[in-house]
C-alpha positions, 0 to 999 in steps of 0.5 A: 761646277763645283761639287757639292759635299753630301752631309755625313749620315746621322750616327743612328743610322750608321749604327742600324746599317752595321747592326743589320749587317752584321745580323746578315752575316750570322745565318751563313758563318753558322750554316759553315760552322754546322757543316764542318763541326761533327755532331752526334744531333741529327740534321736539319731536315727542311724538307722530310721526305720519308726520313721521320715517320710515326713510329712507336718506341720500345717498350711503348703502349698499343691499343693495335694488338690485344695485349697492349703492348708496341713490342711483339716476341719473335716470329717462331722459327725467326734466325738472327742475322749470322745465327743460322743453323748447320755447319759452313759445309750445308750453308756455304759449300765450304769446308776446311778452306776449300769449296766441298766436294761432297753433298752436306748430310742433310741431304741424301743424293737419289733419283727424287734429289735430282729430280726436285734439282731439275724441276727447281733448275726448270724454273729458275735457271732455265730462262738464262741458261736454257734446258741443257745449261749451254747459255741458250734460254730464252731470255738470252735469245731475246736480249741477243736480237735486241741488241742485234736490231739498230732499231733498238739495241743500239749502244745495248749490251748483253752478258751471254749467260755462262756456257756450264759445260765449259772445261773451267766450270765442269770442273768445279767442286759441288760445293762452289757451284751451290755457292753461284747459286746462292750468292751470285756471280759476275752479271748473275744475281745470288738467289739465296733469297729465293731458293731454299738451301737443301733445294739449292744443293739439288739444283747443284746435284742436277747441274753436276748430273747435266755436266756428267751427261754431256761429257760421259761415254760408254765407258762410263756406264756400268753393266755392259748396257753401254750398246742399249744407250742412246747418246744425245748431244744437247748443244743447240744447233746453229740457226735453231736458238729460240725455237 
């Protein structure tokens, strides 16, 4: 049977076909160019999310505040970022390229200093590191019998809070361990955030005192009242974590 040939397609026809075509063609050819051509516009947001808020501009007019105006002054006692006060030694336990040894001169080291140091440690190290700083609080035992427990910690892990009377850590200067407490390190968060700066450098003079006294002897104390002491060691006992 022979075939039968199709008539050719009117030319304006054709022409639409490849105007449409074409057309087609131009929403992908400026989605790439867009893509690969930096800008200094912002994109395209179709979908806004939290990205363009109302907000008011500087120098713009309010009818919020009594005075008219958008902008507020600084809150008294407002720092800039990288304009706090005090030398490197107060705020950052650093000194002539070495963690400091001594305590800042904003602070003065007496009974009420540690005390305030191991009221603020009770509250904010205790949890992790328990009352002596041997790494037995009570979030660490907890997390210990969760991962113990196939019930629940399986494939759990858990970072055993820093032992503080460690050989490496007893001896590290005064000014590095304030520096832990503000910033952090390894697993355990900074609280610079939290803790204000002289009550940082009283956790680190309590921290210091809580070393001296696991690590002292008789020798250590003065006025031959040595024999009236009694020495107590604050290691947990083996079976007793937790109670």
């Amino acid at each position: 049977m022979a075939l039968i040939p199709l008539p050719p397609a009117p030319k304006p026809l054709v022409y639409v076909g490849v105007t449409l075509a074409s057309l087609a063609l131009l929403p992908p050819a400026i989605v790439a160019r867009v893509r690969a051509m930096p800008s200094d516009r912002p994109r395209v947001h179709l979908v806004q999310d939290m990205d363009n808020q109302s907000k008011y501009k500087a120098q713009a007019a309010s009818t919020i505040f009594a005075d008219g105006r958008a902008m507020r002054p600084p809150v008294a006692g407002a720092i800039a970022r990288g304009s706090l006060p005090g030398d490197d030694h107060v705020r950052l336990g650093w000194a002539g390229g070495a963690w400091t040894t001594t305590f800042p001169r904003e602070v003065t080291v007496n009974m009420a200093f540690l005390e305030r140091g191991r009221e603020r440690f009770n509250i904010y190290c205790t949890p992790c590191h328990g009352a002596a700083g041997y790494g037995d609080g009570m979030v660490s035992v907890r997390a210990m019998e969760l991962v113990n427990n196939p019930a629940i910690g399986n494939g759990t892990a858990w970072v055993q809070p820093k032992n503080i009377h460690e050989p490496e850590i007893r001896v590290q200067p005064v000014g590095q361990v304030y520096n832990t407490i503000t910033n952090g390190i390894r697993t355990m968060a900074g609280y610079g955030s939290q803790i204000p700066i002289l009550d940082r450098w009283a956790i680190a003079g309590y921290v210091k005192a809580l070393q001296r006294s696991q690590s002292a002897t008789t020798a250590d104390v003065p006025g031959g009242r040595a024999d009236a002491l009694e020495l107590r060691d604050l290691r947990p006992v083996e079976g007793e974590e937790g109670e």
